[in-house]
Structures are given as C-alpha cells and as structure tokens.
C-alpha positions as CSV (number, residue, x, y, z in Angstrom):
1,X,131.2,108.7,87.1
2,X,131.3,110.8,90.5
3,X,130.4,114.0,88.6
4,X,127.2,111.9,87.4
5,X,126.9,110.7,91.0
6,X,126.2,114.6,91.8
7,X,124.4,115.1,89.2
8,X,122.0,112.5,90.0
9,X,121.6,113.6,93.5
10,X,121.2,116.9,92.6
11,X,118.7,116.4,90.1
12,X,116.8,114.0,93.0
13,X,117.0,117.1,95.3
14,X,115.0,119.2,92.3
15,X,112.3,116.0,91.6
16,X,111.9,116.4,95.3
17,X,111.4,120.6,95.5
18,X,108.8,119.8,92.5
19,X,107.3,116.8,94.4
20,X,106.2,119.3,96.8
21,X,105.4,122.4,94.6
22,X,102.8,120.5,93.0
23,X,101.0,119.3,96.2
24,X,101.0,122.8,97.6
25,X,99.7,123.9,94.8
26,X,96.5,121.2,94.2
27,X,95.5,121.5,97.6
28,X,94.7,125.3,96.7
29,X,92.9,124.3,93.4
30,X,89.0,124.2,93.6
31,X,88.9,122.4,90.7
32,X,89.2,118.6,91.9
33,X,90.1,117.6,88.1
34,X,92.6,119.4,88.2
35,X,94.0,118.8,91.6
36,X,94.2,115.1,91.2
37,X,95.9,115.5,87.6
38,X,98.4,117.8,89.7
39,X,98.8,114.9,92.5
40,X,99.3,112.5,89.9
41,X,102.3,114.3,88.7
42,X,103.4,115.3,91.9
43,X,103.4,111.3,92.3
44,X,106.0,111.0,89.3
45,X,107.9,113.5,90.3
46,X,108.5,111.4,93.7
47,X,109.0,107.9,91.6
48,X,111.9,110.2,89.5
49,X,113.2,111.2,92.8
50,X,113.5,107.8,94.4
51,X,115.1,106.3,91.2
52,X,117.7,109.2,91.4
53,X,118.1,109.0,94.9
54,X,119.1,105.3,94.2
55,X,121.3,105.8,91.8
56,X,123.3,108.4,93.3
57,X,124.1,106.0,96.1
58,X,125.0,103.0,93.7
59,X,127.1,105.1,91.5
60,X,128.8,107.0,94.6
61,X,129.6,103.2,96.2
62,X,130.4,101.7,93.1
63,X,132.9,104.5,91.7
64,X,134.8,105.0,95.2
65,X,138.0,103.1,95.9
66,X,136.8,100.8,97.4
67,X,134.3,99.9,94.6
68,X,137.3,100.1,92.0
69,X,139.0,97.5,93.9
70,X,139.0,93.4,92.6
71,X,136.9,91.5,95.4
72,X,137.2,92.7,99.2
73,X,135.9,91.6,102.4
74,X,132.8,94.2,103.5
75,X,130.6,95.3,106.3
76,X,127.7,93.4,105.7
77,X,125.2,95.7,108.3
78,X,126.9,98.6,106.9
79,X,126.0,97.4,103.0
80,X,122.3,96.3,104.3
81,X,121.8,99.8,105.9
82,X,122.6,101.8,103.0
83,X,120.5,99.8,100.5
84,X,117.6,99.7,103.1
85,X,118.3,103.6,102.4
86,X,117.8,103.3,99.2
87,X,114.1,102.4,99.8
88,X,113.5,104.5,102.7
89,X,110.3,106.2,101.6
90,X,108.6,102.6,100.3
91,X,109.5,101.3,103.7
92,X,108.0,104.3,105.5
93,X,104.6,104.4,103.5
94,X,103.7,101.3,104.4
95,X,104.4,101.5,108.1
96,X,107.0,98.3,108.1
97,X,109.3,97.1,110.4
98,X,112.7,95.8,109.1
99,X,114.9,93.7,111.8
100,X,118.3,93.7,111.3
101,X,120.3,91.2,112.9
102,X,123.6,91.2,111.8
103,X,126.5,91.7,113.8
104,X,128.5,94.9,113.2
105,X,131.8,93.4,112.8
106,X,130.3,90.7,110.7
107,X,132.3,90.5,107.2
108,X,131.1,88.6,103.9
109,X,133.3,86.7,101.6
110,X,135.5,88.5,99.3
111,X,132.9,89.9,96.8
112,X,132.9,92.9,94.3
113,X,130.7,95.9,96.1
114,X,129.0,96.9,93.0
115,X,127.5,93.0,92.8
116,X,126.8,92.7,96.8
117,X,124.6,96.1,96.2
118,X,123.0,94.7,93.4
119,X,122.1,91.2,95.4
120,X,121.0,92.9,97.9
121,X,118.6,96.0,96.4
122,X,116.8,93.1,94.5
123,X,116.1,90.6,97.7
124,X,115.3,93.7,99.6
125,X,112.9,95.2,96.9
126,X,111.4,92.7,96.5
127,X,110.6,91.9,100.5
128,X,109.1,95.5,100.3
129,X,107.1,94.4,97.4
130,X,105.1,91.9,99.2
131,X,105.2,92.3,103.0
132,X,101.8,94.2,102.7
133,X,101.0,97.5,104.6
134,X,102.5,97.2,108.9
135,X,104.6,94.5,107.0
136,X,108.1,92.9,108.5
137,X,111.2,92.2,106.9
138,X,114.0,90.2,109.1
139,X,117.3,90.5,107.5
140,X,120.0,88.3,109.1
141,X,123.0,86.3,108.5
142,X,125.7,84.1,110.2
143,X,129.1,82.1,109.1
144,X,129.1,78.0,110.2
145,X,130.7,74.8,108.3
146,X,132.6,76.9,106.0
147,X,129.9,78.8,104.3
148,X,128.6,82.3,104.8
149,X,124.5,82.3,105.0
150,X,122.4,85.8,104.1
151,X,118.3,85.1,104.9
152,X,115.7,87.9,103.9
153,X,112.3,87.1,105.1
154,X,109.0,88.9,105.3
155,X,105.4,89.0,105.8
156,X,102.5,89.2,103.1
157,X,102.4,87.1,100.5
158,X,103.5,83.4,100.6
159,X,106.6,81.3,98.3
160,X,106.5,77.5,98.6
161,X,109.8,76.7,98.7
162,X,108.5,73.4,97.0
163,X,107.8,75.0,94.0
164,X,109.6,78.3,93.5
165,X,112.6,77.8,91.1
166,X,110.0,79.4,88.9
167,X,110.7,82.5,89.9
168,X,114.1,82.3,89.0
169,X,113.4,82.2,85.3
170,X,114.1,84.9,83.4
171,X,110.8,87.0,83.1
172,X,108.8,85.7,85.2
173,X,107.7,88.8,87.1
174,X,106.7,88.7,90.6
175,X,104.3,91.5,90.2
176,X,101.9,93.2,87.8
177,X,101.4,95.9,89.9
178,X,103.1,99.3,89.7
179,X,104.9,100.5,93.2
180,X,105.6,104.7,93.1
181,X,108.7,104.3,94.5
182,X,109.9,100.7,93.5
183,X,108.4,100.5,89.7
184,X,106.9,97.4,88.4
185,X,109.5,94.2,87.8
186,X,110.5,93.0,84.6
187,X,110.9,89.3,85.7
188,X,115.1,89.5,86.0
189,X,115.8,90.5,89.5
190,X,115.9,86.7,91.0
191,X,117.7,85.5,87.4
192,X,120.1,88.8,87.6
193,X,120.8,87.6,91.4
194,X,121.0,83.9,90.9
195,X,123.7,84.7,88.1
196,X,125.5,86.9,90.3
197,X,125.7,84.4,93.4
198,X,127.0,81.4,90.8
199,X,129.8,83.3,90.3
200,X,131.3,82.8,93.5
201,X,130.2,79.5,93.6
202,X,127.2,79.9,96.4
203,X,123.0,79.3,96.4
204,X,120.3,80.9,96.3
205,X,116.6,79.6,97.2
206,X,113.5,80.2,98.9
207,X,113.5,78.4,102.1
208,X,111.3,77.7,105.2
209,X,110.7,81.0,106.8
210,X,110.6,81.6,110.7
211,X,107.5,82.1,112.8
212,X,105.8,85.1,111.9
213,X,106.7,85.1,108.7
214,X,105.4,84.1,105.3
215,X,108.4,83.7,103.1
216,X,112.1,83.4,103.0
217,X,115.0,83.7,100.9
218,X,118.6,82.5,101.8
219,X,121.8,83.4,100.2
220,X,125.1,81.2,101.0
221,X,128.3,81.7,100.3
222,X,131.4,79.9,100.7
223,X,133.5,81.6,103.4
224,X,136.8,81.6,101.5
C-alpha cells in the first residue's frame, strides 16, 4: 500500500508535467480547433492529477501507523488541513475563502483516521461544490455537554434544514454538473458519511447556518 502511495504521487507529478505540455503547446497552435481539443485534454489531464494527488494522501495517511492503529484520539486542524489540501486547486479557482476555526490542540473522539478523512473529504467537497465563485467555507468545532460538535458551512446555494434528510438517501446526487477537479457525485457521499458517523453513535444534519452563510452541516460526536 505505501509503494502504491508513490506510485500514485508519482504518476500525479506526470498528469501534471502533461497538464502543462499541452497548454504550451495549444497556445502555439493557429488552428483554434485544434487548440481547444488540446485544452480539453490538457483539462483531463488536471482532473487525473487531482484524483491522484488525492489518493496518494489518503493512502499515505491511511497505511501509516497511525492509520493501522484500532481508534485514536487526532488532531482535528491538523486532519482538516490536509484534506482542505486535497482540494487545493478547486478552492483556488474559484477564489474562496475557507475559515478555520479550530483550536490546535483540539482532539476528536477516538475514531479510525481512514473514516475521519473520509467524513471529512465528503462535507468539505461538497462545501466547494456549492459555495459559488469568491465563495466561503467556515469550518469549526467545539466539545460541551459531553458531545463533540464538527459544523461545515458555506455560501452559494441554500439547504432547508426543514426538509433535507433527502439528501441523505442513497443516490440522490447533489449535482448534475461535472467539477474538473471534484468530478460529478453519485448520490452516496451524505449516505457514505451518515453510515460512518452511526457507528460511533453521533448525528449528522443540516442545520441553521450563521450570518453570512447559506447552509450548514453539523457533525456530533459523543466525547467518550
């Protein structure tokens, strides 16, 4: 699993180095046919970069000790920052601004890494998703009455609370629309997630976001 860690970065490194040969090479093309057909693969080549990219970093976390390890107390800003890295150059071509406040020596629950990453790249993903262009994303979390609360909210488009255990259901896609970077959902991020936090016995739900923002989704945990 490490070697295919390496591999996977190395072969992101190469999607990249491609990425760019191509756009050198259409903005020399006279031929605008051609040049756009040359983008467009230059385009894939980034998508198969970022997917690699991501990868490498889940495999690398997930196949460390720590990863090999039955549930462990963890970082939480640490575990944000990294995923956030994972979507790097989504968050940068749309000009956002992601607000993390989350204490450095805060700690979650005892939880497996591999499932906090997992949690955590979907609510973040799909934040990206729908902040719109100069979009927000607040990511913040605190401990109180026993239970350990996660909230992810952002800008763009709106989730009633009132009515958005829909989106829990198993393929029931948030989007129809394909994102270079992020891909287009299959409808079992919020169902994968939802699973995942029943296992340790917490919630998940969209709740009343904060002024400024148009949605918001909390995650709590019992602080065992």
């Amino acid at each position: 699993m490490r070697r295919l860690s390496t591999r996977f970065a190395a072969l992101s490194l190469s999607a990249q180095t491609l990425s760019d040969a191509l756009e050198t090479i259409a903005r020399g093309v006279a031929d605008e046919t051609v040049a756009k057909r040359l983008r467009a693969i230059a385009a894939d080549a980034r998508q198969l970069r970022e997917r690699l990219h991501r990868n490498a970093i889940y495999l690398a976390d997930v196949t460390g000790i720590e990863g090999r390890r039955r549930r462990s107390r963890q970082a939480l800003r640490e575990r944000v920052e990294r995923v956030l890295g994972f979507f790097e150059n989504a968050i940068k071509r749309r000009g956002a601004a992601v607000d993390i406040d989350i204490p450095t020596n805060l700690q979650t629950p005892p939880l497996f890494p591999a499932e906090l990453v997992a949690i955590l790249s979907n609510l973040l993903s799909n934040a990206i998703k729908f902040m719109g262009d100069k979009g927000r994303i607040r990511i913040a979390s605190e401990t109180g009455n026993g239970s350990f609360r996660l909230r992810i909210e952002n800008t763009g488009d709106k989730v009633d609370p009132q009515n958005s255990d829909r989106w829990f259901e198993p393929f029931r896609s948030t989007t129809t629309s394909v994102d270079e970077a992020l891909g287009q959902g299959m409808g079992l991020g919020l169902t994968i997630t939802r699973s995942l936090v029943d296992e340790y016995g917490g919630t998940i739900h969209f709740v009343s976001p904060s002024a400024g923002y148009a949605t918001a989704i909390e995650v709590e945990f019992p602080r065992t």
